[in-house]
DOFI-917188 format. One record per residue: residue in three letters; x, y, z of N, C-alpha, C in turn. Coordinates in pm, whole numbers, padded with zeros to 5 digits, always signed. Layout:
BEGIN
ALAXYZXYZXYZ;...
This chain:
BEGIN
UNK+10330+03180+06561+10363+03317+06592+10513+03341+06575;UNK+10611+03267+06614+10754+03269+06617+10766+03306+06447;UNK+10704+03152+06364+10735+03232+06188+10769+03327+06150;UNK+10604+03421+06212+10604+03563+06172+10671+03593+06250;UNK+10705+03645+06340+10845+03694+06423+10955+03666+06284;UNK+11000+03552+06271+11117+03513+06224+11120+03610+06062;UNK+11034+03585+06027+11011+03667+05870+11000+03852+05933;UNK+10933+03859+05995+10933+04051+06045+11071+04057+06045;UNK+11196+03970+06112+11314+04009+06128+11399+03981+05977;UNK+11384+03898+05915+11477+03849+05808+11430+03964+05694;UNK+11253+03994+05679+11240+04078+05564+11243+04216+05608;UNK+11225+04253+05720+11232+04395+05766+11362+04408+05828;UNK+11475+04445+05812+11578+04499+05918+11493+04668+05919;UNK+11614+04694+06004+11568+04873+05994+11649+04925+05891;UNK+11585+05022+05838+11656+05113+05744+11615+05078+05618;UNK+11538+04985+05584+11463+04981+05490+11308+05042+05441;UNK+11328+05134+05470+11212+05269+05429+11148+05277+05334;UNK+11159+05164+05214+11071+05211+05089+10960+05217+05123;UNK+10869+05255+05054+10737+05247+05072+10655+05107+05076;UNK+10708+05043+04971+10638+04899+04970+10689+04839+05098;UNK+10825+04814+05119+10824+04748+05241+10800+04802+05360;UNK+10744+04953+05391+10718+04987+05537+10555+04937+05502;UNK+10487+04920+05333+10338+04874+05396+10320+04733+05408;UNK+10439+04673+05340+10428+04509+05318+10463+04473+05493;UNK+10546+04539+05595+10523+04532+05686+10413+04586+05743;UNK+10397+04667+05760+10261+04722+05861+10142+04566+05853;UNK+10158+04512+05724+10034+04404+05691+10053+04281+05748;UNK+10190+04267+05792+10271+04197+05856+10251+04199+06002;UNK+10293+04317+06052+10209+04352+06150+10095+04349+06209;UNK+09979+04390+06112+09850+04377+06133+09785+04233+06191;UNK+09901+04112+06083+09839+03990+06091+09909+03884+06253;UNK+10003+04009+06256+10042+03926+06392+09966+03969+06529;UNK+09952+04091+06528+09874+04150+06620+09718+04096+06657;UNK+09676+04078+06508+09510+03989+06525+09547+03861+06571;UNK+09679+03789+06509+09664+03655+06584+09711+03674+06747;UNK+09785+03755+06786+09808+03760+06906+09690+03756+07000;UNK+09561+03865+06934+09463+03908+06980+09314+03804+07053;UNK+09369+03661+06929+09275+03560+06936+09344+03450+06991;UNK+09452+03426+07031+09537+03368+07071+09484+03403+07223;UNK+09530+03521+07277+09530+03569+07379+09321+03577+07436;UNK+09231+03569+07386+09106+03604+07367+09085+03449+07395;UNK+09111+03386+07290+09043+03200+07358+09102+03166+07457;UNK+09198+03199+07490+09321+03142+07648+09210+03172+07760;UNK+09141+03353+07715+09092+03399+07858+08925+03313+07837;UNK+08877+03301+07691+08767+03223+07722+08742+03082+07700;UNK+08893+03023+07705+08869+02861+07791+08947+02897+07906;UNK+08965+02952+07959+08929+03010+08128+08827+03012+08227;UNK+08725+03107+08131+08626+03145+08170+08556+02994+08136;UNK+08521+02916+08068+08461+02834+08018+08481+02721+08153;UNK+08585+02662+08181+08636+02598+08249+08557+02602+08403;UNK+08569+02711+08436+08503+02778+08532+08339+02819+08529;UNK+08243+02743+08471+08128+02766+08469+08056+02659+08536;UNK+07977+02622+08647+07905+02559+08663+07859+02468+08586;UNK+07840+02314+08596+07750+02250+08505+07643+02278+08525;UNK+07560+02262+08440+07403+02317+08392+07350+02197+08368;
């Protein structure tokens, strides 16, 4: 996750408005946000997992 952090900052400063790079970010974006999403999603279900009765 830091990578992409590190690349959002080195290839995006602000003020770079073209078009390609506000979509080459947004995709950038997109892909950090989903990993955040599953990152954050298995944490809560080996949580939950952890916490189940043996069967």
């Amino acid at each position: 996750m830091a990578e992409y952090e590190e690349i959002e900052k080195r290839d995006f400063p602000p003020g770079n408005d073209s078009a390609q790079a506000r979509l080459q970010h947004l995709v950038l974006r997109a892909g950090i946000e989903l990993e955040t999403f599953w990152t954050q999603w298995l944490t809560e279900a080996l949580r939950e997992f952890a916490e189940l009765p043996d069967s």
